[in-house]
C-alpha positions as CSV (number, residue, x, y, z in Angstrom):
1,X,-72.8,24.0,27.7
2,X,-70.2,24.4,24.7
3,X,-70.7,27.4,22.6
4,X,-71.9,26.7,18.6
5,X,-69.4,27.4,16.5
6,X,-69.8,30.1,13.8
7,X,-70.2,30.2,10.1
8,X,-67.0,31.6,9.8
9,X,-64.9,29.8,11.9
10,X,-66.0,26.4,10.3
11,X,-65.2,28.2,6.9
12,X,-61.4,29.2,8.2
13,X,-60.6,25.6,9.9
14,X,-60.4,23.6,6.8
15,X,-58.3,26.6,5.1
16,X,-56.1,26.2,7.8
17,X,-55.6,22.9,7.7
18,X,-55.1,23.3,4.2
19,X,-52.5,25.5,4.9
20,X,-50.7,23.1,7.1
21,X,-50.8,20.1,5.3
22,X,-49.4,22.3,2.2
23,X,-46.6,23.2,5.0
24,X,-45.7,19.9,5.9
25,X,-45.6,18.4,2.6
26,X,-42.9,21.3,1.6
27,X,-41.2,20.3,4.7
28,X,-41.1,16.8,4.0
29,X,-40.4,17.2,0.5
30,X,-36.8,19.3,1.6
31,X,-36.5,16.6,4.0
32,X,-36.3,13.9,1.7
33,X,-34.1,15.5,-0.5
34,X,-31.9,16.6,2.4
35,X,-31.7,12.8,3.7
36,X,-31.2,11.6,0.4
37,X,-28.2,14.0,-0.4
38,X,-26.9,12.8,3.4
39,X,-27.5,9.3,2.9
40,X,-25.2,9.7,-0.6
41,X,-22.7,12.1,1.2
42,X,-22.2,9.1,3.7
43,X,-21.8,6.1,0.8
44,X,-19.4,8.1,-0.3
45,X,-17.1,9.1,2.4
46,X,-17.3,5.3,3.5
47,X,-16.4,4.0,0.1
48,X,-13.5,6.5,-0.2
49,X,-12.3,6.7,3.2
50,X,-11.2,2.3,2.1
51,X,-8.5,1.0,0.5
52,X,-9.6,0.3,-3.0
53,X,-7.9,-0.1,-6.2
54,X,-8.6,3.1,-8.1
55,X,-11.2,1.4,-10.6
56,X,-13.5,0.0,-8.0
57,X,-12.7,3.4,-6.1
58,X,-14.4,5.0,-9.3
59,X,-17.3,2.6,-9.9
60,X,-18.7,2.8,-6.9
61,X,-19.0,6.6,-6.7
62,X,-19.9,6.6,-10.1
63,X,-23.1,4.5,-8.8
64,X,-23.4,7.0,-6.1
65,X,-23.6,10.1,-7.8
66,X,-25.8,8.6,-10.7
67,X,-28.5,7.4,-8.5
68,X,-28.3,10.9,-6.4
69,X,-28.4,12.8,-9.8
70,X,-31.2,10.4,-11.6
71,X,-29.0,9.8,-14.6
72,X,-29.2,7.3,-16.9
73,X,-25.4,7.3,-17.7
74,X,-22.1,8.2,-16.7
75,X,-18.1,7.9,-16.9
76,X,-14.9,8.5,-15.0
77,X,-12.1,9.5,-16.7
78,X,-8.5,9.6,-15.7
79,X,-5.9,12.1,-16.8
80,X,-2.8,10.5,-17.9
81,X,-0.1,13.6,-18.2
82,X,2.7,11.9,-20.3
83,X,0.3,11.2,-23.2
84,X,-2.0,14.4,-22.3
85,X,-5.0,11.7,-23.0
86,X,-7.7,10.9,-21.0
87,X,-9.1,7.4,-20.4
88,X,-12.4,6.0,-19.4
89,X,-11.7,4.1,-16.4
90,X,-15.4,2.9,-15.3
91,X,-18.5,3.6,-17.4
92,X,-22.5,2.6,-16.5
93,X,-26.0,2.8,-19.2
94,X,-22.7,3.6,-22.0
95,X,-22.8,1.4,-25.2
96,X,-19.9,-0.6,-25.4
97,X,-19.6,0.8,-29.1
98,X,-19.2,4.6,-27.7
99,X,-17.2,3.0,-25.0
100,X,-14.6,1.6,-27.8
101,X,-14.6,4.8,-29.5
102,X,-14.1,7.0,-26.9
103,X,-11.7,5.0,-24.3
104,X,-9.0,7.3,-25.1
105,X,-9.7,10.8,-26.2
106,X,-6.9,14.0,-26.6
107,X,-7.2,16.2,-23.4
108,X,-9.5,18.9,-24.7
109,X,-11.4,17.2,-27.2
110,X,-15.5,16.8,-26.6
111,X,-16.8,17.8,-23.2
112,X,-15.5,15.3,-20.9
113,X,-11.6,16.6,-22.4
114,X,-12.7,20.3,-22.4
115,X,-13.7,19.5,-18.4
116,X,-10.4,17.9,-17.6
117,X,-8.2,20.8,-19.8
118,X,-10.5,23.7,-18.6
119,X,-10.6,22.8,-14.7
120,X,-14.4,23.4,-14.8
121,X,-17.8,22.2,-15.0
122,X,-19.0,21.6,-18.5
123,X,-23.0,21.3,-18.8
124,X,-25.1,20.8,-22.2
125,X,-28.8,20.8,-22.9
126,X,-28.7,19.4,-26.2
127,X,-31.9,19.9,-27.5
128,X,-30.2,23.9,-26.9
129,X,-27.4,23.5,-29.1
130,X,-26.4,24.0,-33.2
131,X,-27.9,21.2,-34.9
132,X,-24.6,21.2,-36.6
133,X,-23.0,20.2,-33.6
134,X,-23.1,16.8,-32.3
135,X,-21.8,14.9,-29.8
136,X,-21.1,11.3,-29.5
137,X,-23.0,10.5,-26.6
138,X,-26.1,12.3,-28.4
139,X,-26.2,9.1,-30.4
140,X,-26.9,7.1,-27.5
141,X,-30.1,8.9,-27.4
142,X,-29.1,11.3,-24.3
143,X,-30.6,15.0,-24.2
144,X,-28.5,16.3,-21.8
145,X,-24.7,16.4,-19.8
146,X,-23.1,17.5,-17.2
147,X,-18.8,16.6,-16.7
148,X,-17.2,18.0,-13.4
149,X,-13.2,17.9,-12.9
150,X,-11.9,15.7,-10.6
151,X,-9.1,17.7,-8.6
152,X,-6.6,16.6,-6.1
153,X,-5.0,19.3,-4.3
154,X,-5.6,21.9,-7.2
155,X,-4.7,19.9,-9.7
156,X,-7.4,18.2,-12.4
157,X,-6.5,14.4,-12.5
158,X,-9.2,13.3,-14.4
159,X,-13.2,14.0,-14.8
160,X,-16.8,12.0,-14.2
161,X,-19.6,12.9,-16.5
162,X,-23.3,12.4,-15.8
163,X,-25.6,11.5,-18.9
164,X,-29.4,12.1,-19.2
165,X,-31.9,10.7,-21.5
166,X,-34.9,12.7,-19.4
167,X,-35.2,16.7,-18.9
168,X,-33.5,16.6,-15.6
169,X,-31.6,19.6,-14.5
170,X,-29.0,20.0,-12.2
171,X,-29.4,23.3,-10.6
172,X,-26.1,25.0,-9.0
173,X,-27.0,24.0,-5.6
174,X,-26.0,20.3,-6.4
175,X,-23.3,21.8,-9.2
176,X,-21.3,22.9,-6.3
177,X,-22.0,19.9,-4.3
178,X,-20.8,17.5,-7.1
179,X,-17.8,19.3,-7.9
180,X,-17.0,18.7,-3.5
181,X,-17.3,15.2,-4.6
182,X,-14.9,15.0,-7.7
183,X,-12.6,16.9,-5.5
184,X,-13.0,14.2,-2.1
185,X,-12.9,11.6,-5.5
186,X,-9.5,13.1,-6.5
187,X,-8.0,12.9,-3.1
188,X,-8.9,9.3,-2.8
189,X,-7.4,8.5,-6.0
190,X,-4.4,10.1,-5.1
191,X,-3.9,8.9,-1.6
192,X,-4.1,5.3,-3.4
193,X,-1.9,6.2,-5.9
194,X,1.0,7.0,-2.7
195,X,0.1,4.0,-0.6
196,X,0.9,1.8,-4.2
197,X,4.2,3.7,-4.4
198,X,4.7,3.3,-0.9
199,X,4.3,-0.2,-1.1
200,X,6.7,-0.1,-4.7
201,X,9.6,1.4,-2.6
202,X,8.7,-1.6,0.5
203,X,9.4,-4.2,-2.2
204,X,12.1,-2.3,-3.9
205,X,13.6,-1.8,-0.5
206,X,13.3,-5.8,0.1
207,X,14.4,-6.6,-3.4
208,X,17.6,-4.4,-2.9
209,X,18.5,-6.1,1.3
210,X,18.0,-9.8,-0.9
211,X,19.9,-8.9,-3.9
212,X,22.6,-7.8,-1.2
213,X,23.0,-10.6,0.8
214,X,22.4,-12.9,-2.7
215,X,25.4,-11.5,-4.4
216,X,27.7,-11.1,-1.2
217,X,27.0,-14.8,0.2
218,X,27.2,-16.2,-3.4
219,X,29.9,-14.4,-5.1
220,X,32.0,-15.4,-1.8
221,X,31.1,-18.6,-2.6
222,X,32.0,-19.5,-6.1
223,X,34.5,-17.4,-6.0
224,X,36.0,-19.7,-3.7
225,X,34.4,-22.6,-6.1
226,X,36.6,-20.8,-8.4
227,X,39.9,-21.8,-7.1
228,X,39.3,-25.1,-6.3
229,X,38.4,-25.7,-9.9
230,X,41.6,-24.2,-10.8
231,X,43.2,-25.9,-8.6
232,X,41.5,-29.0,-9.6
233,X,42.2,-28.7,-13.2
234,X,46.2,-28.2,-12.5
235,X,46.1,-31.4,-10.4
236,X,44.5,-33.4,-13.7
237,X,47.1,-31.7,-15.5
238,X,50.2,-32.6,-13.7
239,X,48.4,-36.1,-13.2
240,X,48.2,-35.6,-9.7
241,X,44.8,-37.4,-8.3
242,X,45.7,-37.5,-4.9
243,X,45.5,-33.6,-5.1
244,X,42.5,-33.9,-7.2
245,X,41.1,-36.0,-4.9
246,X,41.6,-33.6,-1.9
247,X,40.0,-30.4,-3.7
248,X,36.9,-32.3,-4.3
249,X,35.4,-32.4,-0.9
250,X,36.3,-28.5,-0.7
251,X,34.6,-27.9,-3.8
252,X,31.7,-30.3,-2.5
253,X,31.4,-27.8,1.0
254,X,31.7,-24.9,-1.0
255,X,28.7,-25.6,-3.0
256,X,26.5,-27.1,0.3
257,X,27.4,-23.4,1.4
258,X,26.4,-21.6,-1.4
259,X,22.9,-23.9,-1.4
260,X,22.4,-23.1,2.8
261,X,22.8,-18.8,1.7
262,X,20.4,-18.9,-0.6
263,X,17.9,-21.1,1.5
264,X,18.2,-19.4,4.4
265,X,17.7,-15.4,2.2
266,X,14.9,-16.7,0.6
267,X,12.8,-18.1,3.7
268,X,13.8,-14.6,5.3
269,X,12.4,-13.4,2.5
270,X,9.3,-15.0,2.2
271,X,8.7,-14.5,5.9
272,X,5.1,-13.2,6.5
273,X,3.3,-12.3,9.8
274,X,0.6,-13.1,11.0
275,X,-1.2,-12.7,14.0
276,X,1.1,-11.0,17.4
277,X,2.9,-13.6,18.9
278,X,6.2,-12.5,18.6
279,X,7.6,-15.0,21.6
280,X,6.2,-17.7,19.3
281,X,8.1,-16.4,16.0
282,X,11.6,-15.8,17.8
283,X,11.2,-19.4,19.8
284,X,10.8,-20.9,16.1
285,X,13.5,-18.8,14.2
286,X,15.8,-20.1,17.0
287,X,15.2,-23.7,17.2
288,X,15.7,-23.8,13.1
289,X,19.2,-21.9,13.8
290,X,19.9,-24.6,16.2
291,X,19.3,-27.6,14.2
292,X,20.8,-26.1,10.6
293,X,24.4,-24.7,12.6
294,X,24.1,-27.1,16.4
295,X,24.7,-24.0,18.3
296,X,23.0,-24.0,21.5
297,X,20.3,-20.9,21.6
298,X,18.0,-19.3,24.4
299,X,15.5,-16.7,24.2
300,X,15.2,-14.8,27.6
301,X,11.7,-12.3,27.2
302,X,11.0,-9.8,29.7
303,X,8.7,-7.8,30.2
304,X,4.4,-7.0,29.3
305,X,3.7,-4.1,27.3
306,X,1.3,-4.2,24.3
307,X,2.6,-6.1,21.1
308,X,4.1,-4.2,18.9
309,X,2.1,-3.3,15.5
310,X,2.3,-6.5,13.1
311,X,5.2,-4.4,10.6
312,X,8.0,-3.9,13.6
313,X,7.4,-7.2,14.5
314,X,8.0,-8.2,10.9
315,X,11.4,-6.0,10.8
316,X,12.6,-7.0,14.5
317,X,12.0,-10.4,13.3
318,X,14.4,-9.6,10.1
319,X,16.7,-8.4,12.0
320,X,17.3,-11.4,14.3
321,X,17.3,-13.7,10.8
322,X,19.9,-11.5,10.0
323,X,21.7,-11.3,13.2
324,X,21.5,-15.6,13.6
325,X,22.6,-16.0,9.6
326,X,25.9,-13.5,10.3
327,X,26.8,-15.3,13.2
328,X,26.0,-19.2,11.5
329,X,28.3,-17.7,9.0
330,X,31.4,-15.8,11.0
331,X,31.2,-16.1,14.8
332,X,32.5,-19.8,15.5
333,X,30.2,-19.5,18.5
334,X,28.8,-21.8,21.0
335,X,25.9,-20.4,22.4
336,X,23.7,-17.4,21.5
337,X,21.3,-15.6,23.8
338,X,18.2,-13.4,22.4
339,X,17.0,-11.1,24.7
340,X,13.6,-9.2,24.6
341,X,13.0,-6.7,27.4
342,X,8.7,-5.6,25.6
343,X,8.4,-2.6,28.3
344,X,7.2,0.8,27.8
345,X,11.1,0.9,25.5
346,X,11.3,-1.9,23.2
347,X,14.8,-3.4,23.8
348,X,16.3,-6.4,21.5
349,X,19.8,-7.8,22.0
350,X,21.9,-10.9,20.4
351,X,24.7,-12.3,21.5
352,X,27.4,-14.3,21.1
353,X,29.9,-16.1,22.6
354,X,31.7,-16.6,19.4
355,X,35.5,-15.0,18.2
356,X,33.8,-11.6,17.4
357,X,35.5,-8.8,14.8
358,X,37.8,-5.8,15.2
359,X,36.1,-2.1,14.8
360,X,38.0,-1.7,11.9
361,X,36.3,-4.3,10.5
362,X,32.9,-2.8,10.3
363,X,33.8,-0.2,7.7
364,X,35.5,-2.8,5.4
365,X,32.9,-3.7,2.1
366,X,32.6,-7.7,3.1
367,X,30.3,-9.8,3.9
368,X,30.2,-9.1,7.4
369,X,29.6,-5.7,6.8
370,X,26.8,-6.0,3.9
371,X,24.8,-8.0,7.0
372,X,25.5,-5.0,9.4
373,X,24.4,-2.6,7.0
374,X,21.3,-4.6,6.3
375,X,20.4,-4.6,10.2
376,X,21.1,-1.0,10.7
377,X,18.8,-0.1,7.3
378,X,16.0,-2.1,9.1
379,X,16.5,-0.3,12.4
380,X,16.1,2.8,11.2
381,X,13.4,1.9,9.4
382,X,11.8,1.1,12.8
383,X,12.7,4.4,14.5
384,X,15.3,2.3,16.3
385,X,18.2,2.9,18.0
386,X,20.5,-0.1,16.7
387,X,24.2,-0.6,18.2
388,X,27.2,-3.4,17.9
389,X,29.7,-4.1,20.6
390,X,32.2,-6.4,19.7
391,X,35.8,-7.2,20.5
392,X,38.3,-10.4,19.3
393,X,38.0,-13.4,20.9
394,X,35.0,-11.3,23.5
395,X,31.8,-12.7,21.0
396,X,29.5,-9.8,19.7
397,X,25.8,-8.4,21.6
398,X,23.9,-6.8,18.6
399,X,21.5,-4.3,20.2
400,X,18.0,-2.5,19.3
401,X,16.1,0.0,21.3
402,X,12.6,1.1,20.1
403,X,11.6,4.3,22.0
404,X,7.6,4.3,23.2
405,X,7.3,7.7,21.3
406,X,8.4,5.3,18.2
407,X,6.3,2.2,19.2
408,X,3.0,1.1,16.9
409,X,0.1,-0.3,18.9
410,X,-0.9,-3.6,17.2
């Protein structure tokens, strides 16, 4: 038979469960807050971790921290150093009419300045402050602010204010954790700011290769359409038409061959990859070489290592364009033989069984060279180890080896 309880004991149990539920609310409430800062931490890395332009980049953490922080309003500003301004790049619960007066401020003025020039955090209770000092975003019927630097590697490239029209403080614990986020923010806006430059140089690097081979295959060209005009006009002259009549169909080719070198740079040019098929892409660049020059072409592949990552394809493919429009243009071959040995090396060679070139030749600024110098860019650019073996009369084998340590998984 169970014992009665006492008096006392049924006085302590609800106290203690008092006590408990007290404890687990406290618990839950630092849960919440901690799963709420995690779940915020984790938007963020994701959204900076993509490639973004640098204003999407800044409105969606902007969103971020506002809805961690419970403002009402915010900005991100970017530094630009030549002008020593700074510009609102992304703004959220801002009229457009402080937006339009504040777009561009001096580096230093107001708070969102004073944050970028100072390096540091700038907060503001306003209803603390001289009423003889205002600020603009006051207006907008805020009562408080808080502007952290962005920094990327120690340096301040611009700022991100939070705006509140409640009391709402932001106590150092999520100071220091905001300011970690302007800082991840500024690395992300920097790393895009590389991969654009990167990308800059790719075209530049492209733009340069086409304006090569544009004005060495065309200035060939009319300057041999040149002669025969001079030539031309001496025979009208002198009244000789049958001489006239024999530089016209010289002038005629000289023009079809002006017309087939710039055709044939700007499909290289537009080239584009997609998908991994490289067989595929060398088995079409071949047949059009065979119907534009009727030089008979086979394409030996070896080999079944991985495919290469979709840029060396793009460059090996370049350089075989290349390779195919030197030899439509000097070697007076017959046949031509591309050979692809995709092992655990990636090997490349073109050959020819047409009159081939002296060494000397090589070192000489002509067109010949130009296209040789253009290969050998793109090699290197690969990691590639790119070689020409040539003699007169004994056709030329163009060769690339890609070393496995160099290779890109696709």
């Amino acid at each position: 038979m169970q014992a009665p309880r006492s008096h006392s004991s049924r006085k302590q149990l609800p106290a203690s469960r008092w006590r408990q539920r007290r404890l687990a609310q406290a618990a839950s409430g630092l849960s919440a807050a901690q799963e709420r800062q995690l779940a915020t931490l984790h938007e963020i890395s994701t959204l900076l971790a993509g490639q973004h332009a640098i204003d999407a980049l800044c409105r969606g953490f902007l969103r971020h921290v506002m809805q961690f922080a419970q403002a009402e309003g915010g900005t991100v500003r970017i530094l630009d150093p030549q002008q020593d301004t700074v510009h609102i790049i992304v703004h959220e619960g801002i009229s457009e009419a402080m937006v339009e007066e504040e777009h561009c401020i001096r580096n230093n003025d107001c708070l969102c300045g004073a944050a970028v020039a100072q390096g540091v955090i700038q907060i503001r209770d306003f209803r603390q402050v001289d009423a003889l000092q205002r600020y603009r975003c006051q207006e907008e019927g805020f009562i408080a602010i808080a502007v952290f630097p962005i920094l990327a590697r120690e340096q301040v490239v611009g700022s991100f204010s939070l705006h509140f029209a409640r009391p709402q403080a932001v106590h150092a614990q999520q100071q220091g954790w905001l300011e970690t986020l302007g800082q991840s923010l500024g690395i992300a806006i920097e790393n895009q700011r590389l991969i654009a430059r990167e990308k800059e140089f790719a075209v530049a690097r492209e733009r340069s290769l086409l304006a090569e081979g544009l004005h060495d295959s065309i200035a060939q060209s009319l300057n041999f359409i040149s002669l025969q005009v001079q030539m031309l006009d001496d025979s009208v002259r002198r009244g000789q038409l049958d001489e006239a009549a024999e530089v016209l169909p010289l002038m005629r080719m000289g023009v079809e061959q002006s017309y087939q070198d710039v055709r044939e740079l700007l499909v290289n040019f537009r080239t584009r990859w997609h998908g991994s098929d490289l067989e595929g892409k060398l088995t079409e660049v071949l047949a059009k070489f065979e119907l534009q020059t009727g030089v008979a072409g086979t394409l030996d592949m070896r080999g079944n290592g991985a495919p290469l990552a979709p840029e060396q394809q793009l460059q090996i493919l370049f350089i075989v364009q290349e390779a195919l429009s030197n030899i439509r243009k000097h070697a007076q071959a017959r046949h031509v033989t591309l050979g692809v040995d995709n092992g655990r090396d990636f090997t490349l060679q073109v050959r020819d069984d047409g009159e081939g070139f002296a060494a000397h030749l090589r070192d000489k600024k002509t067109e010949l060279q130009i296209g040789l110098r253009i290969m050998q860019e793109r090699a290197e650019r690969l990691g590639a180890q790119f070689a020409i073996d040539s003699t007169p009369g004994g056709g030329t084998t163009i060769s690339l080896a890609l070393p496995a340590a160099r290779r890109q998984a696709a």
